[in-house]
Residue, then its C-alpha position, 0 to 999 in steps of 0.5 A: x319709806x319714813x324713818x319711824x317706818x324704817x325702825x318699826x321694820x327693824x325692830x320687827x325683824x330683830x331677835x333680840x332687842x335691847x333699850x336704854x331709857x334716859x330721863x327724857x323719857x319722862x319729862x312727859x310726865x312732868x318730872x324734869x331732866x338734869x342738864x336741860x336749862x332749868x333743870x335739878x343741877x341747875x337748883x341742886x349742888x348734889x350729895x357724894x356717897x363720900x359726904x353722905x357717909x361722913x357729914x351729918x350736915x351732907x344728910x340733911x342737904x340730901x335727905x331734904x332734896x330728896x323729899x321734894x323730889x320724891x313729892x314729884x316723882x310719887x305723883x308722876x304717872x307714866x306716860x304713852x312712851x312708858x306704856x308702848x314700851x311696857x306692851x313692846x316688852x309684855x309681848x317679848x319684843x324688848x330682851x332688855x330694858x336698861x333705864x337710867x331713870x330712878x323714877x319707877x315709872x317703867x315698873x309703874x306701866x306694867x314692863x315685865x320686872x325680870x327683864x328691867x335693869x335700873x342701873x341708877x337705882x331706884x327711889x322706891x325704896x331706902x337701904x341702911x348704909x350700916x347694916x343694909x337693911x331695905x326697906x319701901x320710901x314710904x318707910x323713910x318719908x314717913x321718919x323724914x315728915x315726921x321730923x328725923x331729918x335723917x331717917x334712921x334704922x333700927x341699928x342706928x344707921x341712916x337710911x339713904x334713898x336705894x339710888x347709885x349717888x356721885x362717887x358710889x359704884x354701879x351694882x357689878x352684876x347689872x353692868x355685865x348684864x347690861x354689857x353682855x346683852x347689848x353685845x348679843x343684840x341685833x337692834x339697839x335703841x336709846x330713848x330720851x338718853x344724851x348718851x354722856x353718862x358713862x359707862x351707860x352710854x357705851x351701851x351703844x358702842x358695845x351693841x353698835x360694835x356687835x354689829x347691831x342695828x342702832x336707833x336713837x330717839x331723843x331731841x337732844x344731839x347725842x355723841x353717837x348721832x353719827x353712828x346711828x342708823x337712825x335718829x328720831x327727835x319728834x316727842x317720844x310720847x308721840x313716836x313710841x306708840x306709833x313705833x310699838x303699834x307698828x312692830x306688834x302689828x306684823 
């Protein structure tokens, strides 16, 4: 029996499933990751909450990174990987899917919102570092293409995109969450995750320690390669539906 078989089976028989997505996941749909050669940290020194607070100057270096980005990631469209795993989890065979992504591309594809975590934030909307006013990044692009480097609230506040930047705390209560799940799971997959961003990446530990069965889809080596039941390196727009067809067709 192939290894793509194999995990279709497991996730099949599996009652609880949970997925964490990294940004290889959408390198598919043409935005790139940050540690691959040639990737963001190689053309981009980033910004610390810290800076941003304190720096008019930090602001400005990150509100310009941001609108080039954002010109990317608001053209991206999400792909047959993002798609398959959408319908996987419409047909309430993902419990939770956790994405370390900030591109929006799950929620794009129909996954169901009330069972998607993005532990990173998210670049579709902006938050008032003042008074914590939300607003959409539409909102903020349109100040920052009009000339206000640094968007800025109606209380005078900047704007900063609703990501968890270098040096700022994850959200509490998504962390337990994420934690508290992948410890009651009984199939654990990581998709397109180098798994070396924590404490993310202990996701799989937590699940693995439980006495989960683990998968890890990703052509990247991982430091939990070891531990998986199974590693699966073909490109993930390829595999997952594959994978998805196979789990719904029982």
């Amino acid at each position: 029996m192939d290894a793509v078989t194999q995990v279709a089976r497991a996730w099949r028989e599996a009652e609880r499933v949970v997925v964490l997505t990294g940004a290889g996941i959408s390198t598919a749909s043409g935005i790139p990751d940050f540690r691959s050669p040639g990737g963001r940290w190689e053309r981009y020194q980033p910004v610390s909450i810290q800076d941003f607070m304190a720096n008019e100057d930090a602001r400005r270096e990150y509100w310009q990174y941001k609108s080039d980005t954002w010109q990317l990631i608001s053209s991206a469209q999400p792909n047959a990987a993002h798609c398959a795993l959408a319908e996987l989890g419409r047909a309430d065979r993902v419990h939770l899917l956790v994405t370390q992504n900030v591109d929006g591309l799950h929620e794009r594809s129909g996954f169901p919102s009330d069972r998607l975590v993005n532990i990173h934030g998210t670049d579709s909307r902006i938050q008032c570092m003042s008074c914590g006013k939300e607003e959409s990044r539409r909102v903020g692009q349109d100040l920052f293409d009009a000339g206000q480097l640094v968007p800025r609230c109606g209380c005078g506040g900047p704007f900063k995109p609703a990501t968890i930047s270098f040096g700022q705390s994850l959200v509490a209560e998504d962390l337990q969450r994420c934690f508290g799940e992948a410890a009651r799971c009984d199939f654990f997959v990581a998709v397109g995750s180098s798994l070396v961003v924590s404490p993310v990446n202990q996701l799989f530990s937590e699940a693995k320690t439980a006495g989960a069965r683990c998968a890890i889809l990703t052509a990247s080596e991982t430091p939990f390669d070891g531990a998986a039941d199974w590693k699966l390196e073909d490109p993930l727009e390829a595999t997952l539906p594959i994978l998805g067809n196979r789990v719904l067709a029982s």
